[in-house]
Each structure stands twice: as C-alpha cells, then as structure tokens.
C-alpha positions as CSV (number, residue, x, y, z in Angstrom):
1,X,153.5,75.5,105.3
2,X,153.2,78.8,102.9
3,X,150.3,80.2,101.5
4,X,150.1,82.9,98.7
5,X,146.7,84.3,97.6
6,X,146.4,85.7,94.1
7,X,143.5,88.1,94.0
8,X,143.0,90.1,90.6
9,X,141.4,93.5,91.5
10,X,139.7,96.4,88.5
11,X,137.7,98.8,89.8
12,X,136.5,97.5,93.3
13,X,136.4,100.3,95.4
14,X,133.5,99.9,96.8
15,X,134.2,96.4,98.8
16,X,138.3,96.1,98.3
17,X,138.6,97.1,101.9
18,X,135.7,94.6,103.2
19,X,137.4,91.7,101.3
20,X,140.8,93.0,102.3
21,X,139.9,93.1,105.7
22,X,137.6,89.8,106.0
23,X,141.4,88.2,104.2
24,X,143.4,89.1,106.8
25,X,141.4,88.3,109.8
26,X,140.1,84.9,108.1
27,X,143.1,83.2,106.7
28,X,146.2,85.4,106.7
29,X,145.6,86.0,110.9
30,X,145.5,82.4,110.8
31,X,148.6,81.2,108.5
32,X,151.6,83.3,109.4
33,X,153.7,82.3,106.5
34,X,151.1,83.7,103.9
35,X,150.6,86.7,102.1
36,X,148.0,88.4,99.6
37,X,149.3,89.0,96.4
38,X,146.5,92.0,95.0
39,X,147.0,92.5,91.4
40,X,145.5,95.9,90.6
41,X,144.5,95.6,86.8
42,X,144.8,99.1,86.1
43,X,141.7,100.3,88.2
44,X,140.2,103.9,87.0
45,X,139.1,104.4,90.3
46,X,140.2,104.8,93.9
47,X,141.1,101.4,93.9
48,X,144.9,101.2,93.8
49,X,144.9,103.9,96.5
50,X,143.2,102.2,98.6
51,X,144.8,99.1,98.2
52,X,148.1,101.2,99.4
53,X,146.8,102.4,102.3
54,X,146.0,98.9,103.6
55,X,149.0,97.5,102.3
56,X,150.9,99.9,104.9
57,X,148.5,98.4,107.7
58,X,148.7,95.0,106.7
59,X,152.4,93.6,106.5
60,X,151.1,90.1,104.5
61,X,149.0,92.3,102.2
62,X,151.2,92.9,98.7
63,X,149.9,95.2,96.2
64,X,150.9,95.1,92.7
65,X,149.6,97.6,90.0
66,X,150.1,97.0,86.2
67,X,148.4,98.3,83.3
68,X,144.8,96.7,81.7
69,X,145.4,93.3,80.2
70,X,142.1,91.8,81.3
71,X,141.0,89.4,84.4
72,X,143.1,86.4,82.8
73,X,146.5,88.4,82.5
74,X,146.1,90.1,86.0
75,X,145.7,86.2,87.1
76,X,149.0,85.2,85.6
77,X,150.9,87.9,86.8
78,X,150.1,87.0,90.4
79,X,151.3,83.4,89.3
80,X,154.6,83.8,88.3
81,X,155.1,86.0,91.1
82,X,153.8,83.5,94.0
83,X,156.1,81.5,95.7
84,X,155.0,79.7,98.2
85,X,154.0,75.8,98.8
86,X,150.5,76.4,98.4
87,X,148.8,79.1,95.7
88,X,144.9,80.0,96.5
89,X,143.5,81.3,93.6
90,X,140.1,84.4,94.6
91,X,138.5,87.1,93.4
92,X,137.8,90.4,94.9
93,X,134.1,90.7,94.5
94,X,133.3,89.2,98.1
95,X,131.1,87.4,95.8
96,X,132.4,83.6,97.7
97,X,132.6,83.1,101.2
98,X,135.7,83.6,102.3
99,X,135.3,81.4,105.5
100,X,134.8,78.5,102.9
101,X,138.9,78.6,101.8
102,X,138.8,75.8,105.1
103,X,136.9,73.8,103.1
104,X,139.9,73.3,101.1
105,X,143.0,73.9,103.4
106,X,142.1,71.3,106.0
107,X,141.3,68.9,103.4
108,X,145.4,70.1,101.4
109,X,147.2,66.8,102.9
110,X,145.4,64.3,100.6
111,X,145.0,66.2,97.3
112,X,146.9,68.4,94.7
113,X,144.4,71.2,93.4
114,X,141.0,71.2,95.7
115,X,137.9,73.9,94.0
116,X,134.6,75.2,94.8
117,X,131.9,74.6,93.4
118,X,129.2,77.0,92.9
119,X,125.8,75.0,93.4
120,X,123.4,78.0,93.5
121,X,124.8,80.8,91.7
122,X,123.9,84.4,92.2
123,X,125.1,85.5,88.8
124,X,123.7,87.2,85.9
125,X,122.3,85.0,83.4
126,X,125.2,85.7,80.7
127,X,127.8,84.4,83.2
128,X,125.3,81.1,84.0
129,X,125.2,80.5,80.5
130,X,128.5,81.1,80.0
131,X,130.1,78.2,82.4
132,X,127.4,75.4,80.8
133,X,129.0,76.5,78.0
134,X,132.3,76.1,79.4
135,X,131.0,72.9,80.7
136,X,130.1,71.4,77.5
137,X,133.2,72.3,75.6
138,X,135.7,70.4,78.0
139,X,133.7,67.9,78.3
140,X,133.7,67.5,73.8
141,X,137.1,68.5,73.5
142,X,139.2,66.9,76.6
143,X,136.4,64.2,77.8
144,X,136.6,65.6,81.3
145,X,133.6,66.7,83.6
146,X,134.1,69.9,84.9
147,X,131.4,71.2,87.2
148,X,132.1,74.4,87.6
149,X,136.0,74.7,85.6
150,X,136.3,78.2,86.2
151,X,135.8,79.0,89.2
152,X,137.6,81.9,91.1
153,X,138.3,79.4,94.3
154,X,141.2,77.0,93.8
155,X,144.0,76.0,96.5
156,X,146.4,74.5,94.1
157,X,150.2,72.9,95.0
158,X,153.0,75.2,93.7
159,X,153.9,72.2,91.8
160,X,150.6,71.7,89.7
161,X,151.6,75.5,88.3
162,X,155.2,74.6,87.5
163,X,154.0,71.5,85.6
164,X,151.3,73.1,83.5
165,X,153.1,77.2,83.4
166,X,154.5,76.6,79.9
167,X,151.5,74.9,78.7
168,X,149.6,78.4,79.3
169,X,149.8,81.1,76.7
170,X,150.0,84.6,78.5
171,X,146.8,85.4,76.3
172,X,144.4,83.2,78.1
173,X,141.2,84.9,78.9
174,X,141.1,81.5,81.9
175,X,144.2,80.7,82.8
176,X,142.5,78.9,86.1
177,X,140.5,76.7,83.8
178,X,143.4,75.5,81.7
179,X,144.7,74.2,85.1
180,X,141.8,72.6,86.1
181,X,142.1,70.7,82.6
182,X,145.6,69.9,82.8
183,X,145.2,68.9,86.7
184,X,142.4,66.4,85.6
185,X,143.9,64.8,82.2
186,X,147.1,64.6,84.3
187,X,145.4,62.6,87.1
188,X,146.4,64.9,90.0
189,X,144.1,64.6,93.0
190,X,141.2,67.0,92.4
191,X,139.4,67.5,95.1
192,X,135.6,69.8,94.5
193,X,133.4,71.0,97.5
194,X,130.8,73.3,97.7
195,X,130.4,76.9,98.6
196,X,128.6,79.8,99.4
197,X,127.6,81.3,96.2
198,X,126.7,85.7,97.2
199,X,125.0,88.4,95.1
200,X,127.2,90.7,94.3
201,X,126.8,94.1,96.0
202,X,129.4,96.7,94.3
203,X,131.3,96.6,91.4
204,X,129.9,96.1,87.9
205,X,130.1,92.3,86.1
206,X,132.1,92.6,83.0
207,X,130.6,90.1,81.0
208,X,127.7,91.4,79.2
209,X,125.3,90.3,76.5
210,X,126.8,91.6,73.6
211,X,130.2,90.4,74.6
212,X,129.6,87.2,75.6
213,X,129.9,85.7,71.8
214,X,133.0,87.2,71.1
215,X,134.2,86.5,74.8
216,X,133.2,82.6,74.1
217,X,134.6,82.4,70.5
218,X,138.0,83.2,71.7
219,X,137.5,81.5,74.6
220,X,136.5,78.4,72.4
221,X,139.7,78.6,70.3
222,X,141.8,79.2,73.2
223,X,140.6,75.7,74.7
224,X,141.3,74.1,71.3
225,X,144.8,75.2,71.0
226,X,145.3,74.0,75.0
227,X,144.1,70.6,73.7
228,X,146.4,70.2,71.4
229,X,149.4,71.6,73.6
230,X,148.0,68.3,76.0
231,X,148.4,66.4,73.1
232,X,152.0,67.7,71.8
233,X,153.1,66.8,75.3
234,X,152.2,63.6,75.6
C-alpha cells in the first residue's frame, strides 16, 4: 500500500522543520512506501532552503519549488505529480494534528475519500466566516452538506483524482473542495471524522478582511462553473 502526501508550503520557516520532522516520525516512519511531496510556492524566505537541507536527511521527503501561483495551484502541482495508491492531502502550518491522519488510514479499507472535520476552529474570524460561506454555497448550488468542504486533511484514492482531474480548471483557488463535491454527487464513500483543530503559532494567515470579498466572488464563480462541468458530464 503507497502513500504520497501533498503539502503546499509559502513562507513557513518558522515551523517547516517541526512539521517536517513530526511527518516523518508519525506516518512516513510508519508507511515505507510513502513519500512527502513539499511544494514550495515560491517562499521569500528561508523556506525552500530549508526544505533542502531536510530533504538530504530524509530520503521519503521530496521538495519541489515553483514560482507563486497561490495555495490552490501549489495543491495541484503536487497532484499531478503523486503517484501512489493513496494521496493525503495537508498543510504546513502544524495547524492539524498530525497524529489524527490514523483517523483516516485505519479506517482507508471501507471508503474512497475520508476528511477531517474541524469542530472547534482556532482560526481568524475571516477564515470562519469564510467556510459557512463555503458551506452555504454547496449546499444551494450542488444540494450537498459539506461540513467543513475545504479542509486541508483528506486521504483520498488515486482513483477519485483521476476521475474528477479534468473536471478541475488549473485556476481553482480549492481544488480540494471541488473534490469533495465531485466525491459526494458521485456517491463515492465519504467518510468525515473529527480533529484536533491548533492555533497557529508562525506564519501569517493569508486571508484577510479586505480580501476575503474578492477571495469569495471568485471563489463563488469558480463553484458555479464546477457545477455546471457536473452537469455537462452527466
């Protein structure tokens, strides 16, 4: 059984080596055929350096470095370059906990895409009211409930990806939402559970008030033309 993580990484410095680190021991230790796929999004700080240096440490630890395209982008590269039977889908901003991905593996046999679900959230309150937002929107335009759509914490078959891929445009600010959608309308086996929601301790959140309208227009249009992509392939 393979396992590739897809971790987008901008400017995390200051905890890339914790996460790194708490990866490795947790899960990669554990799974011998798995590897962390670390897309660097075109960090401005030591980031990518450091993300070298462990990389030489760590044989299952695979750094890729591209320029800025944004969180959704960086999240699609690492797609189309995983490979393996399973795909685990994190962030890098040790903002999860990472002991909580066995919630999902041990649980893989019966189910096709298995999520977290954040019940208390330690987020500002732009990203909280961002995801009812979220929330509300699939739930007019796909008649789906989606607790928590978005979230960066997904163990998803290869074959859910390969399915839904060209239903994707490489301009998606969420490409993990759209399969969460697809996985749902498509009656995979979805499986939710929750997790440890942490305050975030380094980094800076890159939603912010005055970009959270614009962020959610586009977001909003994007989901509309998914829905009717679902439709067209009916």
């Amino acid at each position: 059984m393979s396992l590739d993580i897809i971790m987008p990484v901008y400017n995390e410095e200051g905890c890339i080596e914790e996460v790194i680190r708490g990866i490795q021991k947790e899960i990669l230790a554990e799974i011998p055929n798995s590897r962390l796929l670390v897309i660097d999004d075109g960090s401005k700080d030591k980031t990518a350096v450091l993300l070298d240096n462990l990389a030489s440490k760590y044989s299952q630890v695979v750094p890729f470095h591209k320029p800025n395209g944004g969180h959704g982008d960086a999240l699609l590269y690492g797609l189309f370059e995983a490979d393996a039977e399973w795909i685990f889908l994190m962030d890098s901003d040790n903002q999860i906990e990472i002991k909580d991905f066995w919630r999902l593996w041990n649980k893989r046999e019966r189910f096709d895409i298995l999520t977290g679900v954040r019940k208390v959230r330690h987020d500002p309150l732009s990203r909280r009211i961002l995801t009812r937002i979220v929330r509300m929107s699939i739930f007019l335009l796909f008649q789906t409930y989606l607790e928590d759509a978005n979230i960066p914490f997904k163990l998803i078959r290869r074959e859910i990806w390969e399915e839904c891929e060209n239903l994707i445009p490489r301009s998606s600010l969420a490409p993990s939402l759209f399969l969460a959608i697809a996985a749902k309308k498509r009656l995979f086996r979805y499986y939710t559970t929750s997790v440890t929601h942490l305050e975030r301790k380094t980094g800076v959140c890159s939603i912010r008030y005055f970009k959270l309208f614009r962020f959610c227009l586009k977001g909003f249009m994007q989901m509309i033309d998914f829905r009717l992509r679902l439709w067209l392939m009916k």
